[in-house]
C-alpha positions as CSV (number, residue, x, y, z in Angstrom):
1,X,-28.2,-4.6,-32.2
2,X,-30.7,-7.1,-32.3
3,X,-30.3,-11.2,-31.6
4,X,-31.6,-11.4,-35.2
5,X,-29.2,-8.9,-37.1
6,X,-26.7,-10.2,-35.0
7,X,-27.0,-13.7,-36.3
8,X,-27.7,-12.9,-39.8
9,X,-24.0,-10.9,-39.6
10,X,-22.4,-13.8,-38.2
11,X,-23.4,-15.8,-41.1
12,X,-22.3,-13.3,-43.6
13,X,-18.7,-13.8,-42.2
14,X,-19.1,-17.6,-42.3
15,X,-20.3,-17.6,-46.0
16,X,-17.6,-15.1,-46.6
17,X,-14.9,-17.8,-45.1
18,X,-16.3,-20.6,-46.0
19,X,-17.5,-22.8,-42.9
20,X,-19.8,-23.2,-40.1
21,X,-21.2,-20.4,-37.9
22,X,-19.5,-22.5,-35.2
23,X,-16.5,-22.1,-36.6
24,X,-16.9,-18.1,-36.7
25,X,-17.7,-18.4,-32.9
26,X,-14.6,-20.4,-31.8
27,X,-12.5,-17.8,-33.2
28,X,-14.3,-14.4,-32.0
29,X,-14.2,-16.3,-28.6
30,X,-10.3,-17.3,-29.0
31,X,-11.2,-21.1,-28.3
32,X,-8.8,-23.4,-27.8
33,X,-7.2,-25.8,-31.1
34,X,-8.7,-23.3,-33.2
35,X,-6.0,-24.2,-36.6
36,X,-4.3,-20.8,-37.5
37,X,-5.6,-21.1,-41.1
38,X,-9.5,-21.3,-39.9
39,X,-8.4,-17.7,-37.5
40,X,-6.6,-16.4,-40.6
41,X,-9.4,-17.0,-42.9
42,X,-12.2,-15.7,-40.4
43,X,-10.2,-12.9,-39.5
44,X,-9.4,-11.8,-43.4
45,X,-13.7,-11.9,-43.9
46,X,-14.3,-10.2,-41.0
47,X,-11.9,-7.6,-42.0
48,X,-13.4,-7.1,-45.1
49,X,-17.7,-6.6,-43.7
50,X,-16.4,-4.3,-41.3
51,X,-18.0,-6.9,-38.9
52,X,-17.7,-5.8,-35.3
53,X,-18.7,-8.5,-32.8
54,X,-21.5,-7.7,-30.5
55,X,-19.4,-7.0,-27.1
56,X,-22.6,-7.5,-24.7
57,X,-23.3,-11.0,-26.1
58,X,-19.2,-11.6,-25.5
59,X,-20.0,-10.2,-21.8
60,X,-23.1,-12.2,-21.1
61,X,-21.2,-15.3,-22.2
62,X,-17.7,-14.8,-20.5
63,X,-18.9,-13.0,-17.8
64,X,-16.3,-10.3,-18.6
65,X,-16.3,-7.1,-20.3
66,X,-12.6,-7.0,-21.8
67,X,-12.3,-3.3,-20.6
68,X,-10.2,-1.9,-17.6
69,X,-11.6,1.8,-16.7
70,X,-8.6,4.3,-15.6
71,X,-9.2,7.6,-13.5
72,X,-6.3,10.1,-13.8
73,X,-6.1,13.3,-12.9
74,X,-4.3,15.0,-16.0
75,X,-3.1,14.2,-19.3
76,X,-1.1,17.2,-19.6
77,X,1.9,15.5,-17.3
78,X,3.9,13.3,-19.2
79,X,4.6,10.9,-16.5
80,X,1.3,10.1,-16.1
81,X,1.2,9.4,-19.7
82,X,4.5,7.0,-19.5
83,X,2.9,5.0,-17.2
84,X,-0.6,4.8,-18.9
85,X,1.0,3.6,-21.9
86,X,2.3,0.8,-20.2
87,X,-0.4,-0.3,-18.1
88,X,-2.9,-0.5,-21.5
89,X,0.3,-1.9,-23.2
90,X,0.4,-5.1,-20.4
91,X,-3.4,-5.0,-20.6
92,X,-3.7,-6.0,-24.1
93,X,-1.7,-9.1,-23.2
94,X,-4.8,-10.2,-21.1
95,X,-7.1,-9.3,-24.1
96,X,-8.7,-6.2,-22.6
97,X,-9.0,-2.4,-23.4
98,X,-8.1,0.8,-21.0
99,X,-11.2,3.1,-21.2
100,X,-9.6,6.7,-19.2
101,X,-11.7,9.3,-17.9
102,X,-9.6,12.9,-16.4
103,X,-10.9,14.8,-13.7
104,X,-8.7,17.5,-13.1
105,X,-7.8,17.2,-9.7
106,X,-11.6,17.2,-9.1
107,X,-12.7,14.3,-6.7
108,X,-16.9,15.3,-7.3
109,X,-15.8,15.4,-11.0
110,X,-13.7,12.0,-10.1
111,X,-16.7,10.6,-8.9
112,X,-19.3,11.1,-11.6
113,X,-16.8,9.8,-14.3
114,X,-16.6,6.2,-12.1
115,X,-19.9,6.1,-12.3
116,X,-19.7,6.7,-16.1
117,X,-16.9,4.3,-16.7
118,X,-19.1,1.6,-14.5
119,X,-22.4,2.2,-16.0
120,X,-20.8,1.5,-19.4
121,X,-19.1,-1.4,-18.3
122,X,-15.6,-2.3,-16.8
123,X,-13.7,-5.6,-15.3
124,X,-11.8,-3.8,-12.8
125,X,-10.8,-0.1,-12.1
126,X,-7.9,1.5,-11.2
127,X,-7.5,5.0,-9.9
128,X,-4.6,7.0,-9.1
129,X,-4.0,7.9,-5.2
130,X,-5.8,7.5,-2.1
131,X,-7.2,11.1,-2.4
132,X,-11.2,9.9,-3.3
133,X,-15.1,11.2,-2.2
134,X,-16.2,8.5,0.6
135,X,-19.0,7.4,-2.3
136,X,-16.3,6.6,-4.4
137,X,-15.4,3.4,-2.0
138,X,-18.7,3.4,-1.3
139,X,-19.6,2.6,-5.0
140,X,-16.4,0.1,-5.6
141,X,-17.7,-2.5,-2.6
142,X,-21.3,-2.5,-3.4
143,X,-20.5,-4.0,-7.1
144,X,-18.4,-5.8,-5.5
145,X,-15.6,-4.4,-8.4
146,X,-12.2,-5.5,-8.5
147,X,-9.8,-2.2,-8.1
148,X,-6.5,-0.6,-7.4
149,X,-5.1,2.9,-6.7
150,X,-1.3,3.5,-7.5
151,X,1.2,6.2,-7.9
152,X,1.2,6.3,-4.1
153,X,1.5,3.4,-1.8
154,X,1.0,3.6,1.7
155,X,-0.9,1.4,4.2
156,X,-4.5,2.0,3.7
157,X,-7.5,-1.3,4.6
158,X,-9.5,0.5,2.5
159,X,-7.3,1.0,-1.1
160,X,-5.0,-1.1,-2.1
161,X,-2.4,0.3,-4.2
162,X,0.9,-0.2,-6.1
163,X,3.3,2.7,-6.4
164,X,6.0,4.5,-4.7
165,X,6.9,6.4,-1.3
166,X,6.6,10.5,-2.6
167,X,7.6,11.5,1.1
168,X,10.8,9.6,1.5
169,X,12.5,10.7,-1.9
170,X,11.1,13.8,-1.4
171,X,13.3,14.0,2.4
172,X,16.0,12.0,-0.1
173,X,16.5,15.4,-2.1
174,X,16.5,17.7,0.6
175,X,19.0,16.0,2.6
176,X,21.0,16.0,-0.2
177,X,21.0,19.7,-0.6
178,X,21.6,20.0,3.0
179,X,24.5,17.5,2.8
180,X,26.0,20.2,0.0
181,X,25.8,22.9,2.7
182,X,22.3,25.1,1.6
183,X,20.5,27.1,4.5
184,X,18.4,28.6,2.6
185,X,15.8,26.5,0.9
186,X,12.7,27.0,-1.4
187,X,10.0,24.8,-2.5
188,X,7.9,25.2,-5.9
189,X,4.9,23.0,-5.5
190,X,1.7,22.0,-7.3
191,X,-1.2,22.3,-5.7
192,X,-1.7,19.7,-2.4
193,X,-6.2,19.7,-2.3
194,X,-7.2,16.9,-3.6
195,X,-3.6,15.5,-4.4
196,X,-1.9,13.2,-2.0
197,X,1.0,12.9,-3.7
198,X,2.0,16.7,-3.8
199,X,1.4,16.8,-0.1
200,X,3.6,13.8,0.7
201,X,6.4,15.7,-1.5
202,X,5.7,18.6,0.6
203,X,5.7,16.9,4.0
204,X,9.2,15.4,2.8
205,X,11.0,18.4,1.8
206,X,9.9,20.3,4.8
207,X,10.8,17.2,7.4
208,X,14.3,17.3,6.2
209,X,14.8,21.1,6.7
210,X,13.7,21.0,10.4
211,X,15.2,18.0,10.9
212,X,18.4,19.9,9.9
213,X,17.8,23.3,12.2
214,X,16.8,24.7,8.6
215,X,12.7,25.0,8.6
216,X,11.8,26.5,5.3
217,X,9.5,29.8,6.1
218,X,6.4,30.0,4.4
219,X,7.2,33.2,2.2
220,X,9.8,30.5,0.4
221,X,7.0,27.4,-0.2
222,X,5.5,28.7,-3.5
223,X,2.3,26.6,-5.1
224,X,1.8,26.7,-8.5
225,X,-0.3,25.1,-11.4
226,X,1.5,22.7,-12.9
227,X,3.5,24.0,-15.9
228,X,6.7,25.5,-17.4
229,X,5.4,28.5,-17.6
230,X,4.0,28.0,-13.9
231,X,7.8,27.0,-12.7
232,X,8.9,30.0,-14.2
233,X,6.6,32.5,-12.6
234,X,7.4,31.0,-9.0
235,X,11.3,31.3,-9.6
236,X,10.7,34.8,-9.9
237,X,8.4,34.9,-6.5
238,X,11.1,33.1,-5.1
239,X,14.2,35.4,-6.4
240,X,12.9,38.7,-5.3
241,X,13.5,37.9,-1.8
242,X,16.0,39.1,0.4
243,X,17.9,36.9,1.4
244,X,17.1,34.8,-1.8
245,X,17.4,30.9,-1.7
246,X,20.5,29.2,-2.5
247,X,18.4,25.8,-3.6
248,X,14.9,25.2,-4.7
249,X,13.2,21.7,-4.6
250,X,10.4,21.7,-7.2
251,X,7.3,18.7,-6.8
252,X,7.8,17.4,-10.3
253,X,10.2,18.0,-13.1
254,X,8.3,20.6,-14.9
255,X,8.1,23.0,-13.1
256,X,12.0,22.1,-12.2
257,X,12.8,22.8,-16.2
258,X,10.2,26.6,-15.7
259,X,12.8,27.6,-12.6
260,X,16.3,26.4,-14.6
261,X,14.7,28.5,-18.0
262,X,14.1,31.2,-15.7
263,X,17.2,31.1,-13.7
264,X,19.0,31.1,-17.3
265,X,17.1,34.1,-18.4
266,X,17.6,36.0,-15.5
267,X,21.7,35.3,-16.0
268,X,21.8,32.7,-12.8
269,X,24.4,30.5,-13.0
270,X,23.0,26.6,-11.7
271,X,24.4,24.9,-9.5
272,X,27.1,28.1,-8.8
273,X,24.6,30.0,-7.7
274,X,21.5,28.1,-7.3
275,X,20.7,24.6,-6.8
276,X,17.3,22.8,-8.1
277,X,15.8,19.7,-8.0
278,X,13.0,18.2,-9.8
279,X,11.0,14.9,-9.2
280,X,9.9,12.4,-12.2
281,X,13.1,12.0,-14.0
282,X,11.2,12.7,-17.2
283,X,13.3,12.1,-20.4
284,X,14.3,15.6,-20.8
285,X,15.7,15.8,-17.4
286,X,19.0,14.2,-18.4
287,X,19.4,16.3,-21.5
288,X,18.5,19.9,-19.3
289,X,21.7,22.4,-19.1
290,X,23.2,21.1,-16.6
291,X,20.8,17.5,-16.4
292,X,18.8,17.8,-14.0
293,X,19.0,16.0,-10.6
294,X,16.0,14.9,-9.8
295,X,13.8,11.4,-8.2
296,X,13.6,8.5,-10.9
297,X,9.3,7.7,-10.9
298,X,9.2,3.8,-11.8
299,X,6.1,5.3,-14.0
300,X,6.3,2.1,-16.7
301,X,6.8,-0.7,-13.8
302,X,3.7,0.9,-11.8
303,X,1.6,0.6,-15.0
304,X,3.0,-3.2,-15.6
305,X,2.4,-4.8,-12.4
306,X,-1.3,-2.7,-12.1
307,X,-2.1,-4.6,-15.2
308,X,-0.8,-7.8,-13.7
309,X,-2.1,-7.5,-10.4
310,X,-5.9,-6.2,-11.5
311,X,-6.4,-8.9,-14.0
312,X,-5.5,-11.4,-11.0
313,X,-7.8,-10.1,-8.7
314,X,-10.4,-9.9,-11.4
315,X,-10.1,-13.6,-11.7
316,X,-10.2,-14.6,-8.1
317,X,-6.8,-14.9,-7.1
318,X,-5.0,-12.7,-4.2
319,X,-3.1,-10.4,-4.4
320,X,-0.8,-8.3,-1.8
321,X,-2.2,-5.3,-0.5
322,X,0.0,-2.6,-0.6
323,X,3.1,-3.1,-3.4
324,X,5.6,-1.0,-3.1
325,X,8.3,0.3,-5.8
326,X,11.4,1.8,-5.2
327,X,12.1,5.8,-6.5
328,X,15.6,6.0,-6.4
329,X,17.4,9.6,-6.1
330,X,19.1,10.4,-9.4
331,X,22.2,12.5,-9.1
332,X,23.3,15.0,-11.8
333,X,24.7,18.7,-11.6
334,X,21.8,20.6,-11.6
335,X,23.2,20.7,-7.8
336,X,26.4,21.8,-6.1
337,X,27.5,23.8,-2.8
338,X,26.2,26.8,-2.3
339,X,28.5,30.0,-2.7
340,X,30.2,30.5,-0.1
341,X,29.0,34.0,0.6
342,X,25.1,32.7,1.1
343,X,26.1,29.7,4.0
344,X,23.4,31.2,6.7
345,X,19.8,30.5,6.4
């Protein structure tokens, strides 16, 4: 849009409302003692021309953009959308937008869209683990652009983050099923390339078992897509062996509510005969038959203090590091002792 068309809208609102250009300016750029009957009154004209306010003047004048660009991985996991709703949520308390670009677990993919989501303009970025091509740091420091990774917090110079330990509540479930007496353990997981958090689930389920005497053999560590249907599929894998497990930790609740469907269908009785775990504490999880026990995700506090802590470092101000959140265990009867029976590994 041109300076000229530009101005000539501007003074269409004005003679809509009634005063000065000025005035129209003060209010598009939220200034300060602006009288809430001059907003209302600008507002209700620019309502009615459809006037949209050129966003690169806004840029050039405040030297910011009003847009946060996110990278996730997925849109399909609903946890991921819990917490993106609050981080734009928070966001529009500073007056900016979330612009989201998915990859698919695709770090060159990952990559290109950050370059997108940069070329079109952003204050700050915020991307999800420290799984990430070395060009996409490479391409954050030479702006220089404010940023932040989260879901997965762990001591990093290079990315700091605000999220949770995944290894430690992951150890926190396993322990518990060993506490309850299980030998013989099984692990649905999604996919670890390219996915920190997976792999830190992994590495905590596993580090409990041989911490225990009880290693987990490879034939019972099943990866799967993530999905129902996906949960489902691997409880059968799992269940045609001999001896079959008398608990199965699953990475995320998902696939934990595919394995309980499938343990239903097939006549299973849980927890009498089989224990399982999940890991989000999604709403569903409470209201599974039984509820699920699984690892409560702080998915809505992650997205507030992101919002918080980007827009600080966007203006100037430091910020810790590395912010980490606690992911409590959440008990329910989706676990029990094994029967007695199945004690050996």
């Amino acid at each position: 849009m041109s300076k000229e068309t530009q101005r000539t809208l501007l003074e269409d609102v004005a003679r809509e409302a009634g005063v000065s250009t000025a005035s129209v300016s003060r209010v598009l750029n939220r200034a300060p003692h602006v009288s809430e009957q001059l907003r209302a009154r600008v507002e209700a004209s620019i309502d009615r021309l459809g006037y949209v306010p050129d966003g690169t003047a806004r840029a050039l004048a405040s030297r910011r953009i009003g847009a946060i660009g996110l990278l996730v991985p997925t849109l399909d996991n609903p946890i991921f959308g819990t917490g993106i709703d609050s981080l734009e949520q928070r966001l529009k308390r500073h007056d900016c937008r979330l612009l989201i670009a998915t990859y698919r677990y695709d770090l060159d993919d990952e990559l290109e869209a950050l370059r997108t989501l940069i070329q079109q303009g952003v204050d700050g970025v915020v991307l999800i683990g420290h799984d990430h091509r070395p060009a996409a740091l490479t391409t954050l420091q030479r702006r220089p652009l404010p940023f932040l990774t989260c879901w997965h917090a762990e001591e990093d110079p290079d990315w700091p983050c605000i999220g949770f330990d995944n290894a430690g509540p992951a150890r926190a479930l396993a322990e518990h099923l060993l506490m309850l007496g299980h030998r013989r353990l099984a692990v649905v997981s999604a996919p670890v390339e390219s996915n920190d958090r997976a792999r830190a689930r992994l590495r905590g389920f596993l580090q409990a078992a041989e911490a225990t005497g009880c290693p987990v053999p490879s034939e019972r560590i099943v990866t799967v897509e993530y999905g129902i249907a996906e949960g489902y599929q691997a409880f059968e894998r799992l269940m045609r062996q001999q001896p079959s497990p008398t608990a199965i930790l699953c990475g995320n609740d998902t696939l934990a509510f595919g394995v309980m469907l499938a343990a239903q269908r097939a006549g299973i009785r849980v927890p009498e005969e089989l224990s399982i775990t999940g890991f989000d504490d999604l709403p569903q999880a409470r209201f599974m038959s039984p509820p699920l026990t699984t690892i409560a995700v702080p998915a809505a506090e992650i997205g507030h203090q992101v919002a918080d802590t980007l827009i600080a470092r966007i203006a100037g101000e430091t910020t810790p590091h590395c912010q980490l959140i606690d992911a409590p265990l959440v008990l329910r009867t989706s676990t029990g002792p094994p029967p007695a029976q199945q004690l050996t590994p």
